[in-house]
N, C-alpha and C positions, 0 to 999 in steps of 0.2 A: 156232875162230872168230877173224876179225881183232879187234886190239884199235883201238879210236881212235885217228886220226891228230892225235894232241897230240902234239910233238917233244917229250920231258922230260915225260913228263906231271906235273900236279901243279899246284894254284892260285899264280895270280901274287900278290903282296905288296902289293896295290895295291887301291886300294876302285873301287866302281864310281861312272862320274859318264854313266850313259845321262841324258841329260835327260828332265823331265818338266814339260812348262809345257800351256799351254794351246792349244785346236786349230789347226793350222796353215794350215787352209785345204782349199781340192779336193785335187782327186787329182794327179796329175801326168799331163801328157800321154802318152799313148801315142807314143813314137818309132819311126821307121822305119830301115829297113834288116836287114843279116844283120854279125852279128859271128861272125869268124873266131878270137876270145880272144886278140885283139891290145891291144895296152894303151890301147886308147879302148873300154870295153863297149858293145854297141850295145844296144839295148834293143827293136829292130823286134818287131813280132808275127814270130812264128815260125809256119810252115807247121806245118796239122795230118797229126804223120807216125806212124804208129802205129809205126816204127821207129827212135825216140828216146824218150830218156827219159825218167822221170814227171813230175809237175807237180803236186807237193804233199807231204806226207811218207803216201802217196809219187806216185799216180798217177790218175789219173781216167777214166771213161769219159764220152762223150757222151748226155747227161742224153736220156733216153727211149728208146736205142735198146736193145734188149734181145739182150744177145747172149746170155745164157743161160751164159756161164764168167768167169772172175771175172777181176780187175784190180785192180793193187796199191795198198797203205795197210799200215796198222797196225791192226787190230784191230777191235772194233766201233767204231761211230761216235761213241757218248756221248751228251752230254744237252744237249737247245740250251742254249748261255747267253750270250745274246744284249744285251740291255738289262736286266739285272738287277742292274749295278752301281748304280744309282740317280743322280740326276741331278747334275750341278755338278761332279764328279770329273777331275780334269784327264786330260788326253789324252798321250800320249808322245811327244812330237817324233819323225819318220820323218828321220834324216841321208842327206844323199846319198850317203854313203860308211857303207862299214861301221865303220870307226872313229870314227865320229861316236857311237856307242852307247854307245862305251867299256866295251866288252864284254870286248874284248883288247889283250894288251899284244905288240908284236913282228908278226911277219906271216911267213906262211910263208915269203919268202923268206929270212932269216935262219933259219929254224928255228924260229920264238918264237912262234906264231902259240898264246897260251895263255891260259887263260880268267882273268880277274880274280877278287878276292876276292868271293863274293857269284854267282857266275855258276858253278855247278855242273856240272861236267860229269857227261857219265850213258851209259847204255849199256845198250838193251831186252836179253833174252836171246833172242831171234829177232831180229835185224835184218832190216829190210825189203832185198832185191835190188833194184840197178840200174846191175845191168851191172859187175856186181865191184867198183864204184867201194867208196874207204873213206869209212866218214864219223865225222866226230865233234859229239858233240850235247850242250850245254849247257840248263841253266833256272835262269833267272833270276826272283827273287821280291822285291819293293821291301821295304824295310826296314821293320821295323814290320809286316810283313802277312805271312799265312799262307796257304797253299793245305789244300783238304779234301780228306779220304780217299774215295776211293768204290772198293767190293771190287768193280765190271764196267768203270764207265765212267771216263771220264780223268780224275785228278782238279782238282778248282773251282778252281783256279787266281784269283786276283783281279787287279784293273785294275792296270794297271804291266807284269806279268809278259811275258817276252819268252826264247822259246822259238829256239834255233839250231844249224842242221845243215849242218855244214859236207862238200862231195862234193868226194873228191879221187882222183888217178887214180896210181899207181907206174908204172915203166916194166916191173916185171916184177913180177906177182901173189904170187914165191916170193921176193921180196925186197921185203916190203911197205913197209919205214921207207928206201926209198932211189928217189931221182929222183922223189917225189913231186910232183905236178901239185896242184895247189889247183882245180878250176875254178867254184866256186859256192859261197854262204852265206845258204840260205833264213832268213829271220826271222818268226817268229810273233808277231804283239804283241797283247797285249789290251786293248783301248781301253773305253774306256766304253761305246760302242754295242755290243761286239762284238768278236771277232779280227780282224786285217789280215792280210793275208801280202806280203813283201817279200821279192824275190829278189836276189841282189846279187850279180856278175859280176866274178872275179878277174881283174886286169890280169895281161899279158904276164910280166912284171918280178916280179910273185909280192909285191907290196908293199902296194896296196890293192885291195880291193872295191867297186864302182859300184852304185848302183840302178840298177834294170835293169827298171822297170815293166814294159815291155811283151816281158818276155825275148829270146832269144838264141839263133841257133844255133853251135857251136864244131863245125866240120865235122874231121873227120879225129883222132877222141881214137885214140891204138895203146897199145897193151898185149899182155904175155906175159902169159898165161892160165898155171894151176897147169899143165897138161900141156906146158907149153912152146910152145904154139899162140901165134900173135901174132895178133891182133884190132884190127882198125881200125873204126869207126865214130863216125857222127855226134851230138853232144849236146845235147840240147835243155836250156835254161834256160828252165823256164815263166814263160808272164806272168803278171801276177798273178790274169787270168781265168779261167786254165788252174788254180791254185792251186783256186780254189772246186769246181772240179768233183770231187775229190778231200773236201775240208776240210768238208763239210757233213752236215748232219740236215736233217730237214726236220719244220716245225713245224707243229703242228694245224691250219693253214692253208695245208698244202703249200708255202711257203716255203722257201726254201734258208738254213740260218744256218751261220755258218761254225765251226769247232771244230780243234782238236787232234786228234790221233790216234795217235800213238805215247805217252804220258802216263801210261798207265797203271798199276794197281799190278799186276797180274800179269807184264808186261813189268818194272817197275823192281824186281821183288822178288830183285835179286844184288845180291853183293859187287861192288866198283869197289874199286880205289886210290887212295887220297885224299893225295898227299903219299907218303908211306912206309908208310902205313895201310891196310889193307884194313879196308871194310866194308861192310854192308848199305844199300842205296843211299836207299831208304825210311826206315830207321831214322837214315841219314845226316842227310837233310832234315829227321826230324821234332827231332834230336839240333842243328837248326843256328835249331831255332824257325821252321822256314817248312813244315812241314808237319802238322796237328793229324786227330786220332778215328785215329791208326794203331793198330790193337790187335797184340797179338804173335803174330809172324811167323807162329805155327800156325795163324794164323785167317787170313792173304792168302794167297789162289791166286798160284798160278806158274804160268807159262807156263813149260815148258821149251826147251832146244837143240833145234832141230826136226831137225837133223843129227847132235845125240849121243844115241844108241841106249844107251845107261846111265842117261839123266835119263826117259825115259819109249818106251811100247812106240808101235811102227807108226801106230796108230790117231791117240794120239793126238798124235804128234807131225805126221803131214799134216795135220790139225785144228787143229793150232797157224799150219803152216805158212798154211793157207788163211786163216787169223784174222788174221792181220798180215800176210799179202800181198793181202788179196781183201774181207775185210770189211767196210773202210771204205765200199765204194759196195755190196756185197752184202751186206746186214744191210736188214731193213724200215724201219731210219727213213732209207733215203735212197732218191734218186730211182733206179737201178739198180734197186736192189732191191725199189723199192717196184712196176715198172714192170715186172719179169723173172720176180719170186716167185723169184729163187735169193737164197739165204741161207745166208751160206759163216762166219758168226760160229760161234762155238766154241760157244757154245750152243744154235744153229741145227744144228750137225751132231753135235751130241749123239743124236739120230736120225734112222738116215741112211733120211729117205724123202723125199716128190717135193721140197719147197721144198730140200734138202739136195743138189737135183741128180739123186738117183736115178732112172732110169728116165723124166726130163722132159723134154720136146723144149721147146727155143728158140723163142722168139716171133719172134727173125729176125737166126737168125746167117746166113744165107745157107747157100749152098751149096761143098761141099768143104772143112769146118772139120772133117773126121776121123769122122762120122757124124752121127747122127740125135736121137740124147740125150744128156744133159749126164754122165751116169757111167752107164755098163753094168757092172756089178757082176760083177767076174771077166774083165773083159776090157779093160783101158784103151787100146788100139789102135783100138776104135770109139765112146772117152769126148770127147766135143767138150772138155770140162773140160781133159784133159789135154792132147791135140793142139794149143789153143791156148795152153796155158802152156809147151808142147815147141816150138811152131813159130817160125822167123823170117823167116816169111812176111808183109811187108805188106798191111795191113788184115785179115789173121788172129789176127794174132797176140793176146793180153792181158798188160799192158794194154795200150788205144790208144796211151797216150801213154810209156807205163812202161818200154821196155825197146827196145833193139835186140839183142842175146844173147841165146842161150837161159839161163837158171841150170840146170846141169847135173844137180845136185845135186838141187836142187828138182824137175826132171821126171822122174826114177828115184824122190822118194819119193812123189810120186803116183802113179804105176804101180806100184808095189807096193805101196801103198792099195789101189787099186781093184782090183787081181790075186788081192790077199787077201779082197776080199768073198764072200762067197757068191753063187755062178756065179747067173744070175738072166735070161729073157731080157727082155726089154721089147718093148711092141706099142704 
């Protein structure tokens, strides 16, 4: 598994100074144009291309269309929490620059781009695909306040808290800590009403990050792949619209509320290096007084490597795989899944029958997505499931917005998921 693109890893000596005052006003206008990741970010809306990448941690589909195979995130969706913070709570000032947060100290292009005192870096044990890029992900939690435990969903997080994933590209896959590209630094922030999401677009120069409300495309990313293959394609920086489509639940009122989704304690229950330290990243948090109700370790689930064949067998490591690439919009509380009935959460495919994909046909994937049902059990060459997580076919492919590459890795271990069920035909 890659590890985080922190040069030096290890907290900076420095407290944090993210502001927090009072609201700042609307939103920011939607800008126009396409940015090429030249040192002015452009912020235009970006074409919807289902052959770029996600738009949220990690990806989204188009709310009501039911393709019937899944599309990437992190895991289940969690639990709305939305307006819960209670009223008169100050709001976080949104900087137009990513250094305005004071998040970090240095910037990639020195090498230094490193998280402050107070700013946690962290690291799921399945990280979500997008397109090999690396990323490195921090949480931040306001002084004096604590985040809750929950053993499924992300944990309660309170207002202040400000979530960041930084996507960067090497020049060559087998030399990952060299000729790093920076090109993006999503921000989660929790405001009193709710989550924000803010995307922020590395300059040219590799020195700062822009707001980038209405995202970005950076045409022409190349990379050597593990096989030595060079790979060129296009990268999408989501707007912050494109964010929601990913980032949500929906609430007793079919409402879209916005949420986390990589956060969770079965994802953060590893070791990290802290400094010269290793430890349990869970136990880190609750050891640093920002996380409270962690009971011991024997009693939080793990997700394990969905790629290492020693942490857990076949089943469940595609299971995992599908949990943290697919869950976020395929799990019942969100509109995919509420709209598709496929349900690709870890607990959902706990039994593998119709909502789990077995033997279901699509409400409307169209035609030539690899066959007729979402998994054919012993046959993943007529499983639509698979096909579209193999293929890089525009407007076939899943997710919509989540990928241009195939992940290689990931489509050899559902096919041998589905190869291994019991042979089954479907009518």
């Amino acid at each position: 598994m890659r590890t985080p693109f922190f040069p030096g890893l290890g907290l900076a000596a420095v407290l944090l100074t993210a502001a927090v005052v009072s609201c700042s006003g609307g939103e920011d206008p939607e800008p126009s144009g396409v940015d090429a990741g030249d040192s002015t970010p452009d912020a235009g809306t970006p074409p919807v291309d289902s052959g770029t990448p996600d738009a949220g941690e990690d990806a989204g589909v188009d709310a009501g269309v039911d393709s019937g195979t899944p599309d990437a995130g992190e895991g289940d969706a969690g639990t709305p929490d939305a307006g819960d913070a209670g009223p008169g709570l100050p709001s976080v000032a949104i900087p137009d620059t990513l250094s305005g947060f004071g998040l970090f100290t240095g910037s990639p292009a020195d090498g230094g781009l490193q998280p402050v005192e107070g700013n946690i870096p962290y690291e799921p044990t399945t990280p979500l695909f997008s397109d090999y890029a690396l990323k490195s992900r921090t949480l931040y939690v306001p002084p004096g306040k604590t985040a809750g435990y929950h053993a499924r969903d992300v944990l309660d997080l309170p207002v202040g808290s400000i979530i960041t994933k930084t996507f960067s590209f090497p020049a060559d896959l087998r030399e990952p800590e060299k000729d790093v590209r920076a090109i993006e630094t999503r921000v989660l922030v929790r405001q009193p009403g709710g989550w924000e999401a803010y995307p922020y677009l590395w300059n040219a120069a590799q020195t700062e990050a822009t707001k980038a409300s209405g995202g970005a495309v950076v045409p022409g990313i190349q990379l050597i792949d593990e096989a030595g293959v060079t790979r060129t394609f296009d990268y999408l920086v989501p707007s912050r619209n494109q964010c929601t489509k990913c980032h949500h639940v929906l609430d007793s009122a079919k409402n879209q509320v916005m949420v986390p989704i990589g956060v969770k304690a079965r994802y953060l229950n590893r070791d990290h290096v802290y400094g010269a330290q290793a430890a349990n990243q869970l136990q880190h948090l609750a050891g640093l007084g920002k996380l409270s109700g962690l009971p011991s370790l024997d009693e939080v689930p793990r997700a394990p490597d969905a790629f290492n064949p020693d942490e857990a067998n076949l089943d469940t490591r595609a299971r995992t795989y599908l949990d943290i690439n697919c869950a976020h919009c395929h799990n019942p509380k969100s509109t995919a899944g509420d709209t598709s009935r496929l349900f690709l959460d870890i607990a959902s495919t706990e039994t593998l029958n119709l909502n789990a994909g077995v033997c279901k046909r699509p409400g409307s994937a169209g035609s030539g997505v690899g066959g007729e049902f979402d998994i054919v059990p012993g046959d993943h060459s007529v499983s639509i499931l698979w096909y579209r997580l193999d293929t890089e076919e525009s407007g076939k492919m899943m997710p919509e917005l989540g990928r241009a590459l195939r992940h290689d890795q990931a489509s050899r271990l559902i096919a041998d998921w589905i190869d291994a069920m019991p042979a089954r035909a479907c009518e």
